[in-house]
N, CA, C and O atoms as a DFTB+ gen file, in Angstrom:
696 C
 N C O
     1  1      14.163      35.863     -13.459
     2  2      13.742      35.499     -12.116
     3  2      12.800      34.301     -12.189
     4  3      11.922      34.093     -13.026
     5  1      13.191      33.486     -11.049
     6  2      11.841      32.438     -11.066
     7  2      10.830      32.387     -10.148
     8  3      11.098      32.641      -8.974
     9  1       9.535      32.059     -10.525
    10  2       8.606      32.472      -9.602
    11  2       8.095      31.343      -8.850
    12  3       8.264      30.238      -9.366
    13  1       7.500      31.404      -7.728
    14  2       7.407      30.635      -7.267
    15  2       5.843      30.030      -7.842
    16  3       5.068      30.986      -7.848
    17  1       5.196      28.841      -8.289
    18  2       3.976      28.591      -8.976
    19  2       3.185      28.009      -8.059
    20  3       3.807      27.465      -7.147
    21  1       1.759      27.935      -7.995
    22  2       0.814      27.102      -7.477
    23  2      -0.391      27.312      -7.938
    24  3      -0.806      28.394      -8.354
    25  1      -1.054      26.193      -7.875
    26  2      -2.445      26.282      -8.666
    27  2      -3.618      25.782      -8.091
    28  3      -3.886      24.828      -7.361
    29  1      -4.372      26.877      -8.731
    30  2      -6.087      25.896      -8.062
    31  2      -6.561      25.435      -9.816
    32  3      -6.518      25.971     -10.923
    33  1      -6.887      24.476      -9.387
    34  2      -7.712      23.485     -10.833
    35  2      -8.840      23.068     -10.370
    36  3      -9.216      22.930      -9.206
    37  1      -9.400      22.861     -11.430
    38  2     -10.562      21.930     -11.149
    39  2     -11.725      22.155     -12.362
    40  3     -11.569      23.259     -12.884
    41  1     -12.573      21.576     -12.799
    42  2     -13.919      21.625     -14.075
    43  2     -14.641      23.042     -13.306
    44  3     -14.597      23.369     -12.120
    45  1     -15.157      23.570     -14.211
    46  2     -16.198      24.599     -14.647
    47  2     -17.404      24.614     -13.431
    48  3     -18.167      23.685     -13.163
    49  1     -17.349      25.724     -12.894
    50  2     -18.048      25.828     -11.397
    51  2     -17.786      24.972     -10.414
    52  3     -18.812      24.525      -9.902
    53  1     -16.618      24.508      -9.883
    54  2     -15.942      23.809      -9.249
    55  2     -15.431      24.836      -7.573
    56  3     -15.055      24.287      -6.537
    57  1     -15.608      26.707      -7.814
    58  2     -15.310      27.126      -6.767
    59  2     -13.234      27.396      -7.041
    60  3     -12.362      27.492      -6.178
    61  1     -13.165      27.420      -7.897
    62  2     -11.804      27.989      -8.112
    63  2     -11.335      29.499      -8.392
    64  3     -10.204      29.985      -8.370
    65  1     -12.747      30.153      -8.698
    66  2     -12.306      31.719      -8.682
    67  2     -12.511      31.780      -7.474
    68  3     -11.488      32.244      -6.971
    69  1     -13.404      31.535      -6.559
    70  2     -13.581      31.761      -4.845
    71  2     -12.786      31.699      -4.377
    72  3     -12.195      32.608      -3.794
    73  1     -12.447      30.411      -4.485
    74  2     -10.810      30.009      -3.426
    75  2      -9.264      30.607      -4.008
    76  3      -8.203      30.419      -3.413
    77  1      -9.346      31.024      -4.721
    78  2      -8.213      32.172      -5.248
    79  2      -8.354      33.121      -5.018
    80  3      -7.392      33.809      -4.676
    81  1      -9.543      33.604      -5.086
    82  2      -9.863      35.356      -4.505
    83  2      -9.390      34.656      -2.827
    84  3      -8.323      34.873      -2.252
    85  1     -10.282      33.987      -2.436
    86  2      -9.561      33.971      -0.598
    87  2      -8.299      33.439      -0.331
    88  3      -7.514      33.902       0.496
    89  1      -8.115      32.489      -1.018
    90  2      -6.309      32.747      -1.079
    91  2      -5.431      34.078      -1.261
    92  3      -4.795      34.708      -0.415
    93  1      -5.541      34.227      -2.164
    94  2      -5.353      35.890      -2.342
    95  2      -5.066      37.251      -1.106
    96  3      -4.132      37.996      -0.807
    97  1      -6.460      37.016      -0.664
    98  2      -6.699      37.792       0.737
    99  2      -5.578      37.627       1.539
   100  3      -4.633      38.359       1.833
   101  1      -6.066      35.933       1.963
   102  2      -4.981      35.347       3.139
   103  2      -3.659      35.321       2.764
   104  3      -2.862      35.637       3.647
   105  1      -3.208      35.020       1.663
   106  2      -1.951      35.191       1.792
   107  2      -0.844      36.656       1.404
   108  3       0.379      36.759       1.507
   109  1      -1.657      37.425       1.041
   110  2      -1.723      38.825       1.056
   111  2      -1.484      39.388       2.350
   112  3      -0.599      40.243       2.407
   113  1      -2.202      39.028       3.589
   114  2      -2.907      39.378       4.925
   115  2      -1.431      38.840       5.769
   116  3      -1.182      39.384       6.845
   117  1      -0.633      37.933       5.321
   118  2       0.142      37.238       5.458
   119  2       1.663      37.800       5.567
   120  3       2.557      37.610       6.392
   121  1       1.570      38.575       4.379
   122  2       2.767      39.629       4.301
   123  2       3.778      39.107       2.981
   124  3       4.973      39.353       2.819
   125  1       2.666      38.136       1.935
   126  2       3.339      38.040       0.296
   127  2       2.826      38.549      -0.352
   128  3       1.620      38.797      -0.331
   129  1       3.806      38.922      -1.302
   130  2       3.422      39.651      -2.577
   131  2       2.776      38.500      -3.877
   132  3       3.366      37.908      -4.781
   133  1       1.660      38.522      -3.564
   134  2       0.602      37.048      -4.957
   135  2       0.188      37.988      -5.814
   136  3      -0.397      39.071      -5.794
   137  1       0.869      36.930      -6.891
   138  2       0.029      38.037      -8.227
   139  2      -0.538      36.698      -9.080
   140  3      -0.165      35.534      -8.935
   141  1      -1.192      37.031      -9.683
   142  2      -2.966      35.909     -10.219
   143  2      -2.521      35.076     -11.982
   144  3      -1.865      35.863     -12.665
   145  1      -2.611      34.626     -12.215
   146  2      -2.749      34.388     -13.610
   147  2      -4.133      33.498     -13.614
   148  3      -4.266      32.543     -12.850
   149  1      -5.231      33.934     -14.621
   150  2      -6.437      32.962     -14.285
   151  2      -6.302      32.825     -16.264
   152  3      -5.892      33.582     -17.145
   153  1      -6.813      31.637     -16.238
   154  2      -6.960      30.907     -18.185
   155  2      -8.176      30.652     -17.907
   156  3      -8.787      29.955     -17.097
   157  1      -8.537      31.752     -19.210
   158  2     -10.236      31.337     -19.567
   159  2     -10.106      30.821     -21.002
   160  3      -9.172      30.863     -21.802
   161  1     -11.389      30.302     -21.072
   162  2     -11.056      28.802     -22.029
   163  2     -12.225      29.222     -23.427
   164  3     -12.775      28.587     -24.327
   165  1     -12.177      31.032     -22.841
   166  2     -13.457      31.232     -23.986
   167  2     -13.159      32.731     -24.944
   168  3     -11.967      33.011     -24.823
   169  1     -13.697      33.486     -25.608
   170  2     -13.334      34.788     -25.867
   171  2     -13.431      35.641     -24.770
   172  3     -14.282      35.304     -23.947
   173  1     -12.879      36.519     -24.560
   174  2     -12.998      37.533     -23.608
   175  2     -12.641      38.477     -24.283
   176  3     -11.978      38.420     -25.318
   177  1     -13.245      39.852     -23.504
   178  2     -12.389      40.917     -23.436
   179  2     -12.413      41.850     -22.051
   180  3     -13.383      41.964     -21.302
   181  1     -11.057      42.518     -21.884
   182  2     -11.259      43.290     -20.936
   183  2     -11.327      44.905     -21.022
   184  3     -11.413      45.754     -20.135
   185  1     -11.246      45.014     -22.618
   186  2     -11.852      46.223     -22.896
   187  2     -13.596      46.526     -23.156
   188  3     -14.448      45.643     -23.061
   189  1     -13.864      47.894     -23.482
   190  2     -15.098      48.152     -23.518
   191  2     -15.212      48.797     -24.962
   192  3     -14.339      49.500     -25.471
   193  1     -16.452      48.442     -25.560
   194  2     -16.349      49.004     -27.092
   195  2     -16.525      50.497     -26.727
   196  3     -16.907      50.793     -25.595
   197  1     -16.312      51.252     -27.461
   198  2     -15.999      52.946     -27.764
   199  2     -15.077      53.764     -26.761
   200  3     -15.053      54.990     -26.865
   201  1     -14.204      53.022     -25.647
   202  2     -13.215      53.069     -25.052
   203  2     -11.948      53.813     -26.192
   204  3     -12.267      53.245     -27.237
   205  1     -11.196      54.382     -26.421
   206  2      -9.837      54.873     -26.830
   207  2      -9.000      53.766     -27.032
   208  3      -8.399      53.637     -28.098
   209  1      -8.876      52.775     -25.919
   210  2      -8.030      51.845     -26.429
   211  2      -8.540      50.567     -26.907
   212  3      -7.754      49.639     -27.097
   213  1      -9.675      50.449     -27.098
   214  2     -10.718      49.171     -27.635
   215  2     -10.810      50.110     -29.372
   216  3     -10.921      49.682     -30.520
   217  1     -10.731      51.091     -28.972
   218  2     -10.524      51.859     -30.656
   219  2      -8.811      51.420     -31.467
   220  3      -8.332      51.089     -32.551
   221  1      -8.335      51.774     -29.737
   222  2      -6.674      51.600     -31.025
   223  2      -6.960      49.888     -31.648
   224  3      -7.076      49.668     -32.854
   225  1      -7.024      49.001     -30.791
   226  2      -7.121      47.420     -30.623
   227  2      -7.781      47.338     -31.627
   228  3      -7.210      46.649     -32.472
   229  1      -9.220      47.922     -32.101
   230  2      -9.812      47.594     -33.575
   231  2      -8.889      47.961     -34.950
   232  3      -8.455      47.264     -35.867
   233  1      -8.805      49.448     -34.620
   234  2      -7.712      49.235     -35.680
   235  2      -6.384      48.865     -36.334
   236  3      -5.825      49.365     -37.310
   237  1      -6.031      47.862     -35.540
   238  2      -5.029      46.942     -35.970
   239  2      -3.801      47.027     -35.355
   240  3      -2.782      46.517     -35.821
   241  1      -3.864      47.753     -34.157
   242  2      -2.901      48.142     -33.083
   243  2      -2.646      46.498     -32.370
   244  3      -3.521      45.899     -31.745
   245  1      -1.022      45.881     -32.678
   246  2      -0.818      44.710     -31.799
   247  2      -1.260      44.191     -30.615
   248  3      -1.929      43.192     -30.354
   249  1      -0.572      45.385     -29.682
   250  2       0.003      45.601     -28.352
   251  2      -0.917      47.435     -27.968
   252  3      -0.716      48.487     -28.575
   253  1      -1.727      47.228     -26.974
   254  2      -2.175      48.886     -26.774
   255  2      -1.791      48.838     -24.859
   256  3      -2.050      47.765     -24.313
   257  1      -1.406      49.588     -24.269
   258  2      -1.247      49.917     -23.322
   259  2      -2.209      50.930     -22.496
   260  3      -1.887      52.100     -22.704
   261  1      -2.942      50.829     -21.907
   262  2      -3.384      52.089     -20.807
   263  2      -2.925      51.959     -19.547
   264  3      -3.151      50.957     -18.869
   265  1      -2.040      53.269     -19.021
   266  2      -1.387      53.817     -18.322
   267  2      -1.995      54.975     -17.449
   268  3      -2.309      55.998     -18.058
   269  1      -2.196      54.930     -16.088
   270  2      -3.053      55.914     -15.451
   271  2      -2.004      55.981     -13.920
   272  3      -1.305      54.992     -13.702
   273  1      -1.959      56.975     -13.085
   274  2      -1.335      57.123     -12.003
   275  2      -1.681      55.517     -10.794
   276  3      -1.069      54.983      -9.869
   277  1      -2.715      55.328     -11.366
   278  2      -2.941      54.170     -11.021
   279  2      -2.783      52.524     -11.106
   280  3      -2.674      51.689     -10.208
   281  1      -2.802      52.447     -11.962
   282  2      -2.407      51.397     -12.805
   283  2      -1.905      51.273     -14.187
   284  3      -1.396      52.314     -14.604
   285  1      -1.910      50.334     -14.965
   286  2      -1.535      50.290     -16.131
   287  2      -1.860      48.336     -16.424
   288  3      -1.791      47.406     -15.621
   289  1      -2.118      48.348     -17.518
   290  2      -2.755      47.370     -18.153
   291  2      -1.896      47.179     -19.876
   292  3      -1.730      48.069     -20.709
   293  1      -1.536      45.913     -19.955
   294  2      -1.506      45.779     -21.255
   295  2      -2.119      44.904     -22.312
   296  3      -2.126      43.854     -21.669
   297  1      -2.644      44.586     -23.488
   298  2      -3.697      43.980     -23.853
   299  2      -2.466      43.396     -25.164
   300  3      -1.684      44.221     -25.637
   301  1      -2.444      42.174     -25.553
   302  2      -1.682      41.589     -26.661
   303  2      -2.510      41.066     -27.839
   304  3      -3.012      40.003     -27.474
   305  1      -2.770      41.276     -28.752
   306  2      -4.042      40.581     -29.598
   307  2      -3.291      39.957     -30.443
   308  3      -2.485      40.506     -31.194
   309  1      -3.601      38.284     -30.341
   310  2      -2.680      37.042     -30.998
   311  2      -3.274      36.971     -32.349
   312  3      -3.143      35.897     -32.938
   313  1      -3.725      37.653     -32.771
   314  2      -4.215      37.050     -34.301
   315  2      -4.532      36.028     -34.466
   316  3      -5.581      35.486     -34.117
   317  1      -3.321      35.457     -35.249
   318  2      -2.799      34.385     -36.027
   319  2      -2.069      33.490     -35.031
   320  3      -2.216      32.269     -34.968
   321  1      -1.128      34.349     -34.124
   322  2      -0.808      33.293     -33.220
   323  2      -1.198      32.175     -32.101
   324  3      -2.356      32.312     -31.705
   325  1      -0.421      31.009     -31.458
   326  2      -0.726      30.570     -30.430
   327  2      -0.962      31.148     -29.551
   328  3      -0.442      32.259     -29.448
   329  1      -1.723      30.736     -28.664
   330  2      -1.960      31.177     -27.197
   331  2      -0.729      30.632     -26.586
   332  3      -0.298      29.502     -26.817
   333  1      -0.163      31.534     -25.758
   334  2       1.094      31.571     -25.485
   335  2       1.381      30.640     -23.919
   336  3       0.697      30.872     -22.923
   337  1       2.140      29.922     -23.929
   338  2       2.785      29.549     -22.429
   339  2       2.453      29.898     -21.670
   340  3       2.114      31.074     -21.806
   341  1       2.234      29.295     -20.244
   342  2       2.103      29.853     -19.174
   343  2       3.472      30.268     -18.838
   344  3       3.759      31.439     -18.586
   345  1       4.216      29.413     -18.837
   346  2       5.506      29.932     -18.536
   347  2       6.106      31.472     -18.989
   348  3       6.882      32.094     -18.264
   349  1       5.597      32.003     -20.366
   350  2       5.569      33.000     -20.853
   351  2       4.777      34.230     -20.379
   352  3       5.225      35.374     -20.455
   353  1       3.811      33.976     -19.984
   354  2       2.644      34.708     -19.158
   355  2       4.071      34.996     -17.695
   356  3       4.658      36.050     -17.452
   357  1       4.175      34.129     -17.248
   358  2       4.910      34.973     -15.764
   359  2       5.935      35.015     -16.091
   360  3       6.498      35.464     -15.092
   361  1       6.819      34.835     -16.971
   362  2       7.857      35.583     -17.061
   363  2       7.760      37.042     -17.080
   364  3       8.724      37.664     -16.632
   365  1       6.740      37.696     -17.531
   366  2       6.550      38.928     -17.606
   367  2       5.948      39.712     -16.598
   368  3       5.610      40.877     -16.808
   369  1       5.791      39.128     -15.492
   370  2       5.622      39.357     -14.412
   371  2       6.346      40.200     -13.402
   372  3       7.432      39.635     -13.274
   373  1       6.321      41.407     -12.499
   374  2       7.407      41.737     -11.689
   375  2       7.694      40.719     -10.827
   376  3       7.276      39.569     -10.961
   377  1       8.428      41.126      -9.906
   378  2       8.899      40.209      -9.015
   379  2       8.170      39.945      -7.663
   380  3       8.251      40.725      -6.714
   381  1       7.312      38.561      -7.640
   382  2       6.258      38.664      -6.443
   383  2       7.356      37.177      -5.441
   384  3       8.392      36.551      -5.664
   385  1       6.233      37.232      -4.265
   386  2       6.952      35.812      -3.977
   387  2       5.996      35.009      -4.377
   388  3       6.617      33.954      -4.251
   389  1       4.742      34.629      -4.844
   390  2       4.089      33.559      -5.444
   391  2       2.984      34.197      -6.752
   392  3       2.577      35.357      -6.821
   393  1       2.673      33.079      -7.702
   394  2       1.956      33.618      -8.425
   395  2       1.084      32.378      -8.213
   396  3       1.427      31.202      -8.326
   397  1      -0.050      32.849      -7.899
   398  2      -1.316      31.544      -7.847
   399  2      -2.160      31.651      -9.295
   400  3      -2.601      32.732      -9.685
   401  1      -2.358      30.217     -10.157
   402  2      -2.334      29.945     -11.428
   403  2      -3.729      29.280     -11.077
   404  3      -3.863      28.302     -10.342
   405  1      -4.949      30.104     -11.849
   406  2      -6.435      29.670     -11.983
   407  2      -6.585      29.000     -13.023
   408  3      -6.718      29.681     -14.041
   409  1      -6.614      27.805     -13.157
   410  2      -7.137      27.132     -14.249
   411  2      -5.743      26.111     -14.315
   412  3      -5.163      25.495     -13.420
   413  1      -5.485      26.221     -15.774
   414  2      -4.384      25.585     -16.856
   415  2      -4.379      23.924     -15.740
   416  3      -3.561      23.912     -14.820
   417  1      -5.191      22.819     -15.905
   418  2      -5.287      21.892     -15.338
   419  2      -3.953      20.692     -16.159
   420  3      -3.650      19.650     -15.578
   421  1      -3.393      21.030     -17.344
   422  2      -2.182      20.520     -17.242
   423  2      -1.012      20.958     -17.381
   424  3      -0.120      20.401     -18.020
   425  1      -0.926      22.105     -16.723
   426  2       0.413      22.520     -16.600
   427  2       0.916      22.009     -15.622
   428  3       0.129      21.630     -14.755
   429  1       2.744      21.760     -15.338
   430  2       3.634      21.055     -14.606
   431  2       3.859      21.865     -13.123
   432  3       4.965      21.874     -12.583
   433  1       2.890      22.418     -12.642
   434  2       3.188      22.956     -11.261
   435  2       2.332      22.463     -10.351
   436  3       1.356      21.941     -10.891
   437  1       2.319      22.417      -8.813
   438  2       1.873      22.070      -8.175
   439  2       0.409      22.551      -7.992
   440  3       0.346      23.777      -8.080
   441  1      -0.945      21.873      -7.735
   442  2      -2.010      22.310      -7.601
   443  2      -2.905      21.715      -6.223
   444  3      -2.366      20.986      -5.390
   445  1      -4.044      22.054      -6.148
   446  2      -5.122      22.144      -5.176
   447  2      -6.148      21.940      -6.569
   448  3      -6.287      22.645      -7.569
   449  1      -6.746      20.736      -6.180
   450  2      -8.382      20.247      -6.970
   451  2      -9.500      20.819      -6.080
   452  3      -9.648      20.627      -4.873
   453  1     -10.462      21.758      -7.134
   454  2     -11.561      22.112      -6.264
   455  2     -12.690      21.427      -6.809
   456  3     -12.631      21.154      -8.008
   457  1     -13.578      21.139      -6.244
   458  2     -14.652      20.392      -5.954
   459  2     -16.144      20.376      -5.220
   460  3     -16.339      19.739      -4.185
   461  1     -17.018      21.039      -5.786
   462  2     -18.117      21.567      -5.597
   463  2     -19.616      20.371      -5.460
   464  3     -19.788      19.965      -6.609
   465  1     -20.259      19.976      -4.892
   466  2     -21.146      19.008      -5.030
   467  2     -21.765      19.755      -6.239
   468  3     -21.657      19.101      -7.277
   469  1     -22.243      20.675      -6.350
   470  2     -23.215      21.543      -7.516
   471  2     -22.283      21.763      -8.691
   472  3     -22.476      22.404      -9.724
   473  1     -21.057      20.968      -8.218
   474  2     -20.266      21.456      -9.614
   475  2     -20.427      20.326     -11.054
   476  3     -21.003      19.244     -10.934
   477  1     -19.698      20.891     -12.639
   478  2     -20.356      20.567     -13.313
   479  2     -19.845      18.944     -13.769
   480  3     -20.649      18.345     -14.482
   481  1     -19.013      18.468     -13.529
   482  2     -18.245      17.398     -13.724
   483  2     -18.082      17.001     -12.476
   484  3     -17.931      17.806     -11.556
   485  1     -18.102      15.154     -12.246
   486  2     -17.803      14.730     -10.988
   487  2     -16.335      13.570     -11.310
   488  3     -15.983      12.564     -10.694
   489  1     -15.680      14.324     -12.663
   490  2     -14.540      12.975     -12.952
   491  2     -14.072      14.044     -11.823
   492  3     -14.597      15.028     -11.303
   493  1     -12.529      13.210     -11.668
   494  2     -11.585      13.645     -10.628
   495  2      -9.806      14.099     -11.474
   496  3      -9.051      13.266     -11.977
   497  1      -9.658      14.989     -11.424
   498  2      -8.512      15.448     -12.177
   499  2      -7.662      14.834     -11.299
   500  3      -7.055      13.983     -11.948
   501  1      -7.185      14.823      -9.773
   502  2      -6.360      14.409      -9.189
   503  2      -5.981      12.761      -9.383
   504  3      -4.901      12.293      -9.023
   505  1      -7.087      11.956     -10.029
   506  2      -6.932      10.671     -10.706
   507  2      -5.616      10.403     -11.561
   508  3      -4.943       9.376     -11.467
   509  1      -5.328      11.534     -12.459
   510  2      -4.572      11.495     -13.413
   511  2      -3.101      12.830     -13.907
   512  3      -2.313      12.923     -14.847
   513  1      -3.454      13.819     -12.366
   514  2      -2.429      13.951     -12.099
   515  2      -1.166      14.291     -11.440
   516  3      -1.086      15.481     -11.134
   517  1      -0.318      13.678     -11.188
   518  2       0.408      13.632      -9.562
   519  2       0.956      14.920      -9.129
   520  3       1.486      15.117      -8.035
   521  1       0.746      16.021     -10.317
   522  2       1.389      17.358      -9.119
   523  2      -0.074      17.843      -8.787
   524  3       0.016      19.063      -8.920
   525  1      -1.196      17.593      -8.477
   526  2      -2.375      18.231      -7.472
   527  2      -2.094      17.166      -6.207
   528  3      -2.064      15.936      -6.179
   529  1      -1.911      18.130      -5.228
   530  2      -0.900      17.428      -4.222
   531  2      -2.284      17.682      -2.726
   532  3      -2.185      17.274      -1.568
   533  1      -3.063      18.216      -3.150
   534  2      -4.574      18.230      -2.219
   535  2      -5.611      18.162      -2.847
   536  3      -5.523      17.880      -4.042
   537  1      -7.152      18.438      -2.153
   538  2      -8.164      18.244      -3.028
   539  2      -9.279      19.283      -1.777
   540  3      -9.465      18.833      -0.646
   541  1      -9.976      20.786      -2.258
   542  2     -10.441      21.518      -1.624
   543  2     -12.015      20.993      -2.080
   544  3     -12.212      20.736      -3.267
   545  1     -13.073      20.854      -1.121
   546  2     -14.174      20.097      -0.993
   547  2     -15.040      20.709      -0.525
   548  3     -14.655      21.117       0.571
   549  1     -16.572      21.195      -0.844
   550  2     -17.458      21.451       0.048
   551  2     -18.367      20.521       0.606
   552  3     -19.398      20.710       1.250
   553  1     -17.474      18.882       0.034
   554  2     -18.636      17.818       0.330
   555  2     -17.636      16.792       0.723
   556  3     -16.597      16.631       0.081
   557  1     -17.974      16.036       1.869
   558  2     -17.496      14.903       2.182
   559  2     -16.886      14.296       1.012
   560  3     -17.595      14.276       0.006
   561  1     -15.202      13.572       0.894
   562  2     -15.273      12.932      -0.792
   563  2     -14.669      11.648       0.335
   564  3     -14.157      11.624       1.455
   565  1     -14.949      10.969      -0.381
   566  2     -14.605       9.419       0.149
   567  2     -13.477       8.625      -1.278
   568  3     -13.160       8.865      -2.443
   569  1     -13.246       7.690      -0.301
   570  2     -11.727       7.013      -1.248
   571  2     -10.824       8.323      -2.266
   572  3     -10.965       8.523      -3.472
   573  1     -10.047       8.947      -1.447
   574  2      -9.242       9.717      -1.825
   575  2      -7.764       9.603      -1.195
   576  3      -7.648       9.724       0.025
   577  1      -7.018       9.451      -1.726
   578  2      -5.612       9.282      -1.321
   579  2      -4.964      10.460      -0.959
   580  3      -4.105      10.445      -0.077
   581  1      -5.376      11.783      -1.717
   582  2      -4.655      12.745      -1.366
   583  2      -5.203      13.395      -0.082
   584  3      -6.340      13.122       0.304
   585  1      -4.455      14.201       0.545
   586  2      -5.085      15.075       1.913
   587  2      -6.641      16.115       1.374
   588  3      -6.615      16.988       0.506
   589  1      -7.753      15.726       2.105
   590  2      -9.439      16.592       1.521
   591  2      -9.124      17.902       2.727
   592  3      -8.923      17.918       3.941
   593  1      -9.176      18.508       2.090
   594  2      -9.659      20.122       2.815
   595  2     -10.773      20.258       2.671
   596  3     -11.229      19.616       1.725
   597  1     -11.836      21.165       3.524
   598  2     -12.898      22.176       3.095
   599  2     -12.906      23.259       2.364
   600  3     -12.488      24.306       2.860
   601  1     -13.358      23.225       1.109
   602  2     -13.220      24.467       0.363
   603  2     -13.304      25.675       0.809
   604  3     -13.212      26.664       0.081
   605  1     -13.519      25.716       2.248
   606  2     -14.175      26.933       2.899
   607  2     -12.658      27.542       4.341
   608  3     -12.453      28.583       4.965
   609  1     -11.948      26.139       4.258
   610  2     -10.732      26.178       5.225
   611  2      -9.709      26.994       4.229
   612  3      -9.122      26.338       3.368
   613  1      -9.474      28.457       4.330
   614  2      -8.557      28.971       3.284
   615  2      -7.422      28.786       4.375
   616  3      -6.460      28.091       4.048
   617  1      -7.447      29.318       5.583
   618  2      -6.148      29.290       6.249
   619  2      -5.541      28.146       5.796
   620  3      -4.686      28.174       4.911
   621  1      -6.085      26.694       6.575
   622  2      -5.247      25.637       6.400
   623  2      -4.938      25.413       4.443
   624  3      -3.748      25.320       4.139
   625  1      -5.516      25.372       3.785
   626  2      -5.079      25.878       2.573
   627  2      -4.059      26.701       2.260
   628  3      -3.073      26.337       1.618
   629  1      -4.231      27.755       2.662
   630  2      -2.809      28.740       2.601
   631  2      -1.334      28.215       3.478
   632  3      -0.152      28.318       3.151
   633  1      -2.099      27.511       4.944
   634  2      -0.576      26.836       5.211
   635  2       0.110      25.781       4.370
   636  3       1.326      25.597       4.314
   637  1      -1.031      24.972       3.588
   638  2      -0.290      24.201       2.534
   639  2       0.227      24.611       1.844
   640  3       1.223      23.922       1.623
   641  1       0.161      25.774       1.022
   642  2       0.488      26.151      -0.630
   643  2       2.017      27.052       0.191
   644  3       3.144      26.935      -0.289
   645  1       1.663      28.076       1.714
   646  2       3.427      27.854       2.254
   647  2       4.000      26.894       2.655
   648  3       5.197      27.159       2.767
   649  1       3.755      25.822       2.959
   650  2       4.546      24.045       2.757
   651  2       5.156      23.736       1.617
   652  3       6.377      23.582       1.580
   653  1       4.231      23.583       0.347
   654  2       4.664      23.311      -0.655
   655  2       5.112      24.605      -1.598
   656  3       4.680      24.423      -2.737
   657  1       5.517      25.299      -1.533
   658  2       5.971      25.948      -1.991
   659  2       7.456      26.646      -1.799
   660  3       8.219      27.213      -2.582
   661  1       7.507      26.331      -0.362
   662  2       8.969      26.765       0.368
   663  2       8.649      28.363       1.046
   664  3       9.407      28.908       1.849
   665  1       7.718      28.798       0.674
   666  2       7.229      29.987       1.533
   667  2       7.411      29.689       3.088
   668  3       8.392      30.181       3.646
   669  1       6.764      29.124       3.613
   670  2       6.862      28.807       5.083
   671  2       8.416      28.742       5.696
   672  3       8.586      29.105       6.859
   673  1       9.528      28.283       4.910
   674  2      10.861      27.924       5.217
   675  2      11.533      29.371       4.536
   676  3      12.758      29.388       4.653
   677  1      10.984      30.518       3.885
   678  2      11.199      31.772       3.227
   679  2      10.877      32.649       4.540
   680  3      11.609      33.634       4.630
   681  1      10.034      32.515       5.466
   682  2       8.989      33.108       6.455
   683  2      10.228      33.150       7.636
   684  3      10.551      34.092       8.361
   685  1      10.842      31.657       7.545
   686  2      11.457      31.472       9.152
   687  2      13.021      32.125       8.771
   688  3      13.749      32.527       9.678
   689  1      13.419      32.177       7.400
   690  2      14.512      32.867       7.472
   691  2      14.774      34.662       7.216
   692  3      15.832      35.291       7.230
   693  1      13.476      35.099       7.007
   694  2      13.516      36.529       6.989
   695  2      13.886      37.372       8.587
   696  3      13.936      38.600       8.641
């Protein structure tokens, strides 16, 4: 299956987990099924030490699964390997109608640049590359070619990402 992609980008406190969590909402609120992929650029974990499955994961368990009436989670520990594709990441995905992509600032899908005055970098990613097709702002930006939103306008945001995405033309034929 192919999914439909879109992305928020932008440098390190830029307001891109915000505007994905309210994207999220709104287009949730909306009546699509969004499921998240966010790339962190550091160690993580989303287990807890003395957890059962942070136990299997130490001892040399690949792949550990926790499974509850509720959810289910799976954890992959790359060793030795690459960090894997995005493309690989949603392939494994069920079947949503969009997956909104936090981070990965050069991957080949369409994005939204966020842009924070307090944020930590003031280069401009949309400078250099042509699929960020807007630019979400909590500050006036001047000489910009692409269309400036308010970081704070999620609706009109969300009507873009159903523009560019073909959602909106998915909407009128259901």
């Amino acid at each position: 299956m192919t999914h439909r992609i879109f992305g928020i980008t932008g440098w390190k406190n830029s307001g891109k987990t915000t505007l994905t969590v309210k994207l999220v909402g709104e287009l949730t609120s909306r009546g699509w099924k969004v499921s998240t992929v966010k790339h962190a650029h550091h160690h993580f974990d989303i287990d807890k030490e003395g957890t059962d499955s942070f136990r299997h994961r130490k001892a040399g368990a690949g792949e550990v699964a926790i499974v509850s009436d509720r959810r289910w989670a799976l954890m992959h520990e790359l060793a030795d390997e690459a960090e894997p594709p995005l493309a690989d990441i949603i392939s494994r995905f069920a079947p949503c109608d969009l997956v909104l992509v936090e981070g990965y600032k050069r991957e080949g899908h369409k994005k939204i640049e966020t842009r924070r005055k307090e944020g930590r970098s003031t280069e401009r990613l949309a400078a250099g590359d042509p699929l960020i097709v807007a630019v979400a702002s909590d500050y006036p930006v001047q000489d910009e070619t692409l269309p400036v939103y308010d970081l704070d306008d999620v609706a009109a945001l969300a009507d873009l990402i159903e523009r560019e995405t073909g959602l909106l033309a998915r909407r009128g034929a259901k």
